[in-house]
Every structure is written in C-alpha cells, then in structure tokens.
FILUMLUM-238703 format. One record per residue (C-alpha): x, y, z. Coordinates in steps of 0.25 Angstrom, whole numbers, plus 5000, padded with zeros to 4 digits. Each point is the difference from the previous one (the first is absolute). Layout:
N
XYZ...
END
This chain:
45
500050005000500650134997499650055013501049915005501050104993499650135006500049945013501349955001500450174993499450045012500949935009501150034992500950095009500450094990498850034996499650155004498750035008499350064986500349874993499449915011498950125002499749974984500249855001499150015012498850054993500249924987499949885008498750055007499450044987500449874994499349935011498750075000499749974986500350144997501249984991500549854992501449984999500649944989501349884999500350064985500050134994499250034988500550094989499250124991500549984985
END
C-alpha cells in the first residue's frame, strides 16, 4: 500500500516538520476517501 511509504517519510528523521505536516494530511485524505493514491504515474501526451 502506498501509505506504507508515506508513513515510514514521516518517521524518517531527516524529514523536516513541513514535509511530515504534508505527509501527515495526505495520508488522512487518503484515508477518508478524499484523495486515491496511485502505485504508477500516468503521463499526458
């Protein structure tokens, strides 16, 4: 699961209070059904 990822950012030591702020409320989006996060990026041609 990608959140997995942004966890483990958050608990990154070099990661800065802004960065795990961010992280912080992407995961809660995420988790409320307000935002999908994606594995694969999708490109605009």
């Amino acid at each position: 699961m990608p959140h997995y990822g942004m966890m483990v950012a958050i608990l990154d030591q070099s990661t800065s209070k802004k960065e795990r702020d961010s992280l912080d409320r992407l995961i809660r989006s995420s988790v409320k059904g307000r935002i999908q996060v994606a594995d694969e990026l999708s490109t605009v041609s």
